[in-house]
N, C-alpha and C positions, 0 to 999 in steps of 0.2 A: 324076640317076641314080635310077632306079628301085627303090624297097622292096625288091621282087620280081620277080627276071628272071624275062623273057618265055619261057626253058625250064623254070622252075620253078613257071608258076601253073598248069600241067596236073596235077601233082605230086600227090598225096594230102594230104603235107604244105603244100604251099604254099597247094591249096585249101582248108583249115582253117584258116591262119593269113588267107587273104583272109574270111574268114567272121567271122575274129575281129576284124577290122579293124572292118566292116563293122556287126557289131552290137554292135563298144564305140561306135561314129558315131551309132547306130539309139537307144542309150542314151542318150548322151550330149542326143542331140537331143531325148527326152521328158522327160527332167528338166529342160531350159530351157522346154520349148515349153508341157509339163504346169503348171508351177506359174503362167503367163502366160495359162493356159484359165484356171483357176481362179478367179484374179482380172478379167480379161474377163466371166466369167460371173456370179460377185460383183458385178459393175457393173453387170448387168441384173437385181440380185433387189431381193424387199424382205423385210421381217420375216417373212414364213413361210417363204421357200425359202434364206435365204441362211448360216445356220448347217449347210446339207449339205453346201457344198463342194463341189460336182459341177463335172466338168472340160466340160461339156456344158450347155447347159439346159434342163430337163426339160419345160418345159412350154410348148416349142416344139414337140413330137410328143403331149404328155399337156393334151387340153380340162378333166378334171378340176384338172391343176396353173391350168390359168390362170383356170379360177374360184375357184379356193379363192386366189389372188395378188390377184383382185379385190377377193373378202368381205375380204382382210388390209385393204384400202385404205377400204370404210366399215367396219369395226371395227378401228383402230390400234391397235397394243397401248401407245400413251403415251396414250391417252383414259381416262377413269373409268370403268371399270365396262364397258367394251366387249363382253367374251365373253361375258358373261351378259345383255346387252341383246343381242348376237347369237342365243341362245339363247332369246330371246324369242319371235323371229321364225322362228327352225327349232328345235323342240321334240324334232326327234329327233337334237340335237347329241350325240355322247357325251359322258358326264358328266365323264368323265375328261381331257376335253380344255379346259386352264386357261390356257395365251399358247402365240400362235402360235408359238414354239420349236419347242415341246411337238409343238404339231398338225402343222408341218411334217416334223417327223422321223418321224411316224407315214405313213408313203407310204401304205401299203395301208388305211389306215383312212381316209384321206382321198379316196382315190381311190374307193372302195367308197360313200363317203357324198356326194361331189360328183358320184357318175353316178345317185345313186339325186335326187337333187335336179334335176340337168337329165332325168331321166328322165320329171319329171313334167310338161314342156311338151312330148315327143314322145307322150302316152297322149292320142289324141284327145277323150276322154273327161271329162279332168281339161284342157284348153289352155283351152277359152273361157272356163272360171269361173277358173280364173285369171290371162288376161288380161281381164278385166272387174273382179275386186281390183284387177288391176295402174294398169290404166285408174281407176278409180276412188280408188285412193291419189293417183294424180299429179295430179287436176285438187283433192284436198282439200289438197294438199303446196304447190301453187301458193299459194294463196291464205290460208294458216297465218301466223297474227301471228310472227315470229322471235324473239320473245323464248321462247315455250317450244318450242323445236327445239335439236334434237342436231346439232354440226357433225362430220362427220369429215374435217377439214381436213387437210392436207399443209401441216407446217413451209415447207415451201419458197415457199411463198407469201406467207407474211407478211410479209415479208423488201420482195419487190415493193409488195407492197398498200398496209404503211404509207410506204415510199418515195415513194406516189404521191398520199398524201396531205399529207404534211408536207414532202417534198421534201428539206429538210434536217435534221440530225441532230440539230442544237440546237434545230430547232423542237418537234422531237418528245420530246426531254429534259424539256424546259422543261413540256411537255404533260402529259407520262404520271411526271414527278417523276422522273427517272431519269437515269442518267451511264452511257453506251454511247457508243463508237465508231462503230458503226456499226450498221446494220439490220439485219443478219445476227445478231445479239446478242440481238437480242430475242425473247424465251423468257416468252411468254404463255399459262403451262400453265391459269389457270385457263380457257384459251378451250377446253381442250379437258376442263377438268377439273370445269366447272360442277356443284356437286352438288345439281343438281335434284331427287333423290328425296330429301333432308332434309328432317324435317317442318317443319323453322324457316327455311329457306333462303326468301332475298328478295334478288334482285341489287342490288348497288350501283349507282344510275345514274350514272357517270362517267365522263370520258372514253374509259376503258378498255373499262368495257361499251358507249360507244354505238360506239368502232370496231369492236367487235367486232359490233354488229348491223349494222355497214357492210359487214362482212368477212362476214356472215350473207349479206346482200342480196347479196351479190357473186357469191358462192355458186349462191345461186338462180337467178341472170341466169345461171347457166354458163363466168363472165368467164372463171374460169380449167377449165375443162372445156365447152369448145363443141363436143364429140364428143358430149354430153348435151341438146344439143336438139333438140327435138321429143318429140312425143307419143308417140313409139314407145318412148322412154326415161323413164319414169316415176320411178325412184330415181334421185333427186341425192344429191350429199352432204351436203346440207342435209335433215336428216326431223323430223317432229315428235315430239317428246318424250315419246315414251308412258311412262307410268310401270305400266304393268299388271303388269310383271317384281316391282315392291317390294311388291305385293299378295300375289302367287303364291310370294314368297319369305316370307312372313311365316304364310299359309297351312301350306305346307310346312316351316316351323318349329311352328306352332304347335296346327294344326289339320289335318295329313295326314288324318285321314279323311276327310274333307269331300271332298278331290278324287275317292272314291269315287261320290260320293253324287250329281255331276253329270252330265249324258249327255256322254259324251267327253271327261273329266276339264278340261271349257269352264268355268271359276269364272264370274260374271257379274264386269265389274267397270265401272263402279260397283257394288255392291251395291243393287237396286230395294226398296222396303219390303215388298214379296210376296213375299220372299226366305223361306227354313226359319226359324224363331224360332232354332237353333242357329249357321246360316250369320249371319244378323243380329245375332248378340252377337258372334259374332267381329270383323263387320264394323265395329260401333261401335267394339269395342276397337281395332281397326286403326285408326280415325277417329281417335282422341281421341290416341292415344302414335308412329303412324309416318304417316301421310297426311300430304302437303305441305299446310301449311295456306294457302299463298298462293290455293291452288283454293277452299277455302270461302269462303261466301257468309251472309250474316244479314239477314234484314227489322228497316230502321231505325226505329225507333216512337219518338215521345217517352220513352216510357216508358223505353226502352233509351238514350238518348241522358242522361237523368238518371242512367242506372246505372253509364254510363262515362264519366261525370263526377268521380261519385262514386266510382271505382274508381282514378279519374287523382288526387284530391285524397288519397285513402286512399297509394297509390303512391308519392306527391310531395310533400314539405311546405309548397315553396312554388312560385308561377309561375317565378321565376328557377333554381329548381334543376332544372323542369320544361325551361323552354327551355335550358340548359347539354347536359344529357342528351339532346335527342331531336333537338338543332341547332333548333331553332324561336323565332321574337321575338312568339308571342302574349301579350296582356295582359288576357285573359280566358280562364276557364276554358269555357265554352261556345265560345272561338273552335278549339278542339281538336276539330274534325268525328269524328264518328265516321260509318265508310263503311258502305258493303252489303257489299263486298270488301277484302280485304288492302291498306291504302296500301304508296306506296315510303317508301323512308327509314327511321331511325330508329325513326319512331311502330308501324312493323308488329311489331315486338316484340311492344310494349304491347297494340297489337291482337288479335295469338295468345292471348295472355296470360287476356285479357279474354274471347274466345269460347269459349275453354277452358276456363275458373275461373266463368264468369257466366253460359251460354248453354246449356244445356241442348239434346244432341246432337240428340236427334229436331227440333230447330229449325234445324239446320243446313244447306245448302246446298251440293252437289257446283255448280260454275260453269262454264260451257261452256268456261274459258279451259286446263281439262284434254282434252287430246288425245282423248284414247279416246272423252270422252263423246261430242268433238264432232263426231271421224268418225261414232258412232252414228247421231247426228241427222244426218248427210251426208248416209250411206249409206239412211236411213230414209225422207227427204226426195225422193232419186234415185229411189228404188225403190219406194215407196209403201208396202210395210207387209213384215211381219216375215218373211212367206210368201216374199213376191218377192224379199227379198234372200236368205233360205237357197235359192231357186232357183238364182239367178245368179249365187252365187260356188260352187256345190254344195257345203257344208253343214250340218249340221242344228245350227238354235237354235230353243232354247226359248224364250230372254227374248232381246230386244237385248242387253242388258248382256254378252250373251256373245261377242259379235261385238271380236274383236280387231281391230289394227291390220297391214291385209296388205303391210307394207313386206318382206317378207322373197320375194312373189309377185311385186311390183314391179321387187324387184332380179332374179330370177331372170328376167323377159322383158327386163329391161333388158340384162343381159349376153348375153342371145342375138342380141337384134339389133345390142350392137356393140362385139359380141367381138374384132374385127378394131383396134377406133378402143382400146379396150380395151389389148389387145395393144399397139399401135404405143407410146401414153403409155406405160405402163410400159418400153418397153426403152428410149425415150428421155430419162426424169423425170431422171432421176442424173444424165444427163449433162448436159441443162440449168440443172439446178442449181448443176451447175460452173459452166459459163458464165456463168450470172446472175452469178456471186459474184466471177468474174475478170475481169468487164467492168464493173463496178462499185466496183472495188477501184484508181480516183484514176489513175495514170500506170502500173498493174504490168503490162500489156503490151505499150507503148514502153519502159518502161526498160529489161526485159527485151533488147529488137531491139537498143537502141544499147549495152545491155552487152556481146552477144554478137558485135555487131561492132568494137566497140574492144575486145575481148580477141583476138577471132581476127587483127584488122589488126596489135596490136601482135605477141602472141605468131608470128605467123606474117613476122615484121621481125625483131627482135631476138633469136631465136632461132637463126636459120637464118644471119643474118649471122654471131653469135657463135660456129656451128659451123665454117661456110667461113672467118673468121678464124684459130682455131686447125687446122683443118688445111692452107692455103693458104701462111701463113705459120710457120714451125718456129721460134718461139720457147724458150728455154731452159725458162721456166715454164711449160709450155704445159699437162705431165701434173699438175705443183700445180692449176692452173684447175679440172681436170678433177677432180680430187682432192676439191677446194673445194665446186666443185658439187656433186659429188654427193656428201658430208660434211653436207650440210645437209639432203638428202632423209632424215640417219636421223632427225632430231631429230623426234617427234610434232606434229602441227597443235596440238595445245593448246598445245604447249610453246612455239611460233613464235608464239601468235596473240598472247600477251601483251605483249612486245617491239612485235610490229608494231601492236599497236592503239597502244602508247606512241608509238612513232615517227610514226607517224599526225597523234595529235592532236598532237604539236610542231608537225608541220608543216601544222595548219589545214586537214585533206584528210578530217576524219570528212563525214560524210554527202556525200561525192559519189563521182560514179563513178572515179577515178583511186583513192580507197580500195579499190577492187571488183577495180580492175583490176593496178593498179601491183605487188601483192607477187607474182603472180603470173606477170608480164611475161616473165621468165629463168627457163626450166625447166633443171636442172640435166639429168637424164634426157635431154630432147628436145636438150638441147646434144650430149651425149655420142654420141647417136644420129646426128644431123646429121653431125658430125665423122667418127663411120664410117663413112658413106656417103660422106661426101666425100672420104676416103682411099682407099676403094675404086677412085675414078675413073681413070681410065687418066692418066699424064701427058701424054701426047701429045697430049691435047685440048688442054692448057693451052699447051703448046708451037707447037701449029699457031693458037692463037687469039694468041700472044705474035709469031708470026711477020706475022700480016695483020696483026699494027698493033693487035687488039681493047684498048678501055681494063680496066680491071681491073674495075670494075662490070657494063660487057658479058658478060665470060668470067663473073660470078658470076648476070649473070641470064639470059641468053640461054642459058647451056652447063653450067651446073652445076647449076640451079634445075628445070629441065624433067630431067634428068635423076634428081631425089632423091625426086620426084612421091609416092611409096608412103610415103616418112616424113613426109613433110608431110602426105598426108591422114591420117595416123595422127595426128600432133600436133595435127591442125585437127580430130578426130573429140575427142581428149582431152579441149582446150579447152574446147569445147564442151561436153560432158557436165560437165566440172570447173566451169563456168562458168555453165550451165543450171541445174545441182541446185546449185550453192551455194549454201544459204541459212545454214549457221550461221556464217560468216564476214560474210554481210550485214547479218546481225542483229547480229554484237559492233561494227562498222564504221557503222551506219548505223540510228543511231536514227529519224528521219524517218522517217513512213511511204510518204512521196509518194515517195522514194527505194524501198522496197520492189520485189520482183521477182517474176515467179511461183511459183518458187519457194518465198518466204519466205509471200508468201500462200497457197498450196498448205498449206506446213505447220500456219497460222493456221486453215486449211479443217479437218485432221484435227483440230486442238485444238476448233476447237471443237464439230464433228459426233463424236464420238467415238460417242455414241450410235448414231450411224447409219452404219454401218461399207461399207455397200454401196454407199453415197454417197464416202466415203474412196476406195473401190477406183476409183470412178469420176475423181473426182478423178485419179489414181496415173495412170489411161488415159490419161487425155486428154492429160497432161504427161509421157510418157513417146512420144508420136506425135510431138515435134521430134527425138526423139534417133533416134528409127527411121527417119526421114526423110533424115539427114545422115549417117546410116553407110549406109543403103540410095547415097545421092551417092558416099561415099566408097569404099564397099567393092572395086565394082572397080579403084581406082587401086590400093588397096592388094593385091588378088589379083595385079595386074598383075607389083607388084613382086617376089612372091614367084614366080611362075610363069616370067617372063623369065628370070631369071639361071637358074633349073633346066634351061630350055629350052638358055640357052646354053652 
């Protein structure tokens, strides 16, 4: 029977109250469907756009949104110093813009500053000089030593890379000193956190640094970004390490005038000795107290080689407390080389120490094995002299030394020409990321399959008989049963889980699946439910199936079964969901991890990305596409049920 007789929806009243139907449905349906964009579209962000919350994603229609999504991906905001080495390379960032949060929430400022940025490869004027920086950084980016390069790596990598080098987990343990379950675990901040502009900074060579110059290499070959080769993509995510940012910040501390005093506020940096006598004291003092000293350089003379000798014996009172301290088994004091450059190890201390205390600046040495210099000499080299290179990148330098590093011209042709491969990787990273992590994760996508079918096989048996039981056969205690069952549904899962994890382990059933499945088996609900459908049934059915002769199993699966179809795919959609997402019952049940389900790893996923929340969301996607799939199966059996009987 109908809501609203068919004389009354013409009605003034009746068509108000159809209106009201209609947009309580129109409502109801954006509050499920809205909070399900939100998180969908959380699934395709990263650190600049994913604190908006947009039910939409913006920068599917906005080219500014998907560059400034890129620049997020070489300057991460879990890297050291990123938005200010950002900053390097676009000089007219606004100052006020500090992590990408920050910048993403500013729409119009970003928008306004990412078109004036692609604005300058559509100015005929300004394209060729700066695809010829861009050209020109990438063929000096190639062939750059990896130890002084910037990675901007994606976590999600590491995960793979050292998997494929160690294979196992324990090998990798044993390697890196370390007690992790698994590869996912490992959280190698200094690979991103290397703080190369320390004046004292000298890497440790060990394991850890040389996979990470493996994971450099990797990089650079494009392993895990093969939308970046070729010559038309000049920025990897691999660049070298310019430190001209810890010059110009030291300046700007120290000595703001000065950026006056330059044509185009261009500092030179190296500092050349025909520099102002004013700019040259500053620059010694930046030498001697903040300049990484692994870059300087000194001419060995005998002379000098007695000095730091004599500076090691002053230092050290004897060879054995000498070798304790620097790790070294010499047994002479002359076997303690002193270099031209900074060693590894221990001894570069001493070394700093020494050039610092003993060596007198103006005898110092800038060493090629600093970036900036040695684009200089690249770009000087390519071009022939000072003139032709202020030509062809258009310009104006005074001295070399002014000439930056053009990685910030290199990224901006690199994203135009593949802005599209761009695009594609970003809306699919998250979710790969799952995948890696749930395919990886021992048995948790089998055990999942055979949990889901030994709950539905059982609950869809023991269930439905126990309903056609109690109402085929009129037992005296039939409404205690019913009473009993659902008596049990009020008690909280905490309160059940304790008892049944006890009964459990008595009976030897922790870590397998019959733990997973067993307390669940007899729904008290889905009994009650059954039974009323079953009494619904006409008698006559059973009468006319009693009359052919049918045995009593027949009449329940042939005649009674095919009939109940709407509660059954209701209690098979339950199941399943109840069944699917359980994980805190598999976790008190089921210590083994090889036991674990997707589920329990799903939630292992949030623990331990928490950080990275967009990755979560993605996650939540992906494992919520079984449950959409089996009620999408189900749902019209269960329309069916309700629509029939109204019908009849």
């Amino acid at each position: 029977m109908p809501i609203i007789r068919e004389p009354d929806r013409k009605t003034a009243k009746g068509r108000v109250l159809t209106l009201a139907i209609y947009t309580a449905l129109i409502f109801g349906a954006i509050t499920m469907v809205y909070p399900f964009m939100v998180m969908l579209t959380g699934a395709t962000c990263n650190s600049f756009d994913y604190a908006r919350r947009d039910w939409l994603p913006r920068w599917v229609w906005s080219r500014p949104d998907r560059f400034m999504r890129v620049l997020c991906t070489y300057f991460p905001p879990t890297h050291r110093g990123s938005t200010r080495q950002m900053r390097q390379y676009f000089p007219d960032l606004p100052q006020d813009w500090k992590i990408w949060l920050q910048i993403g929430d500013d729409r119009a400022g970003t928008d306004g500053w990412a078109e004036t940025q692609l604005a300058r490869l559509k100015d005929p004027s300004q394209r060729p000089h700066i695809e010829t920086m861009a050209r020109d950084f990438g063929d000096f980016a190639k062939a750059w030593q990896p130890r002084e390069t910037v990675l901007a790596y994606d976590q999600r990598y590491v995960a793979p890379f050292l998997r494929g080098i160690y294979k196992d987990v324990g090998d990798f343990n044993r390697a890196w000193e370390v007690s992790l379950d698994d590869f996912t675990q490992v959280n190698a901040r200094e690979w991103g956190g290397e703080p190369l502009d320390q004046p004292n900074y000298v890497p440790e060579v060990d394991v850890r640094y040389t996979d990470l110059l493996k994971f450099r290499e990797a990089y650079r070959e494009n392993r895990f970004t093969p939308y970046l080769k070729g010559n038309d993509a000049p920025a990897g995510y691999l660049r070298p390490a310019s430190l001209r940012f810890v010059w110009e910040d030291y300046v700007t501390e120290n000595a703001s005038h000065l950026l006056e005093k330059t044509a185009s506020n261009r500092l030179p940096f190296p500092v050349p000795d025909s520099a102002s006598p004013t700019l040259g004291k500053t620059w010694r003092t930046f030498l001697r107290d903040d300049f990484p000293a692994r870059h300087l350089g000194i001419d060995v003379t005998p002379a000098r080689r007695q000095e730091f000798k004599a500076f090691l014996q002053n230092r050290f009172p004897n060879l054995a407390y000498l070798n304790r301290i620097l790790e070294l088994t010499v047994k002479d004091w002359d076997a303690v080389e002193l270099t031209a450059g900074c060693p590894d190890g221990k001894l570069s201390t001493v070394w700093m120490d020494f050039v610092r205390n003993q060596i007198a600046i103006g005898d110092w040495q800038i060493r090629d094995t600093l970036p900036d210099l040695a684009f200089q000499r690249f770009a000087l080299e390519r071009h022939g002299s000072l003139a032709a290179i202020s030509s062809a990148y258009g310009i104006r330098l005074d001295m070399l030394e002014q000439l930056g590093m053009p990685f910030g011209e290199a990224l901006l042709v690199t994203f135009v020409n593949r802005e599209n491969a761009f695009t594609r990787d970003l809306l699919t990273a998250n979710f790969r990321t799952v995948t890696d992590y749930l395919l990886h994760r021992g048995r948790a996508v089998p055990n999942t399959i055979i949990l889901v079918i030994l709950a539905l096989t059982i609950t869809l048996t023991v269930n439905p008989l126990c309903g056609y039981a109690l109402s085929r056969f009129r037992l005296r205690s039939t409404e205690r049963v019913i009473v009993f069952c659902l008596a049990t549904m009020a008690f909280p899962a905490s309160v059940a889980a304790v008892p049944g994890f006890l009964l459990l382990r008595d009976l030897g059933l922790l870590n397998t699946f019959a733990a997973l499945v067993l307390p669940g088996a007899a729904n008290g609900m889905s009994i009650f439910l059954l039974k009323g459908f079953f009494d619904s049934l006409p008698q006559e059915l059973y009468e006319a199936a009693a009359i052919d002769g049918a045995p009593e199993w027949q009449v329940f699966w042939r005649i009674s079964l095919p009939l109940v179809k709407p509660i059954l795919a209701v209690n098979m959609l339950n199941t399943f969901i109840l069944t699917y997402n359980g994980w805190q019952w598999a976790i008190i049940v089921c210590q083994d991890k090889r036991m674990w389900t997707v589920s329990v790893w799903t939630y292992q996923f949030y623990q331990t990305l928490t950080s990275q929340p967009y990755i979560v969301m993605a996650a939540f996607i992906m494992s919520s596409v079984p449950v959409l799939v089996v009620f999408l199966f189900c749902q019209k059996i269960i329309l069916r049920g309700i629509i029939l009987p109204s019908l009849k």
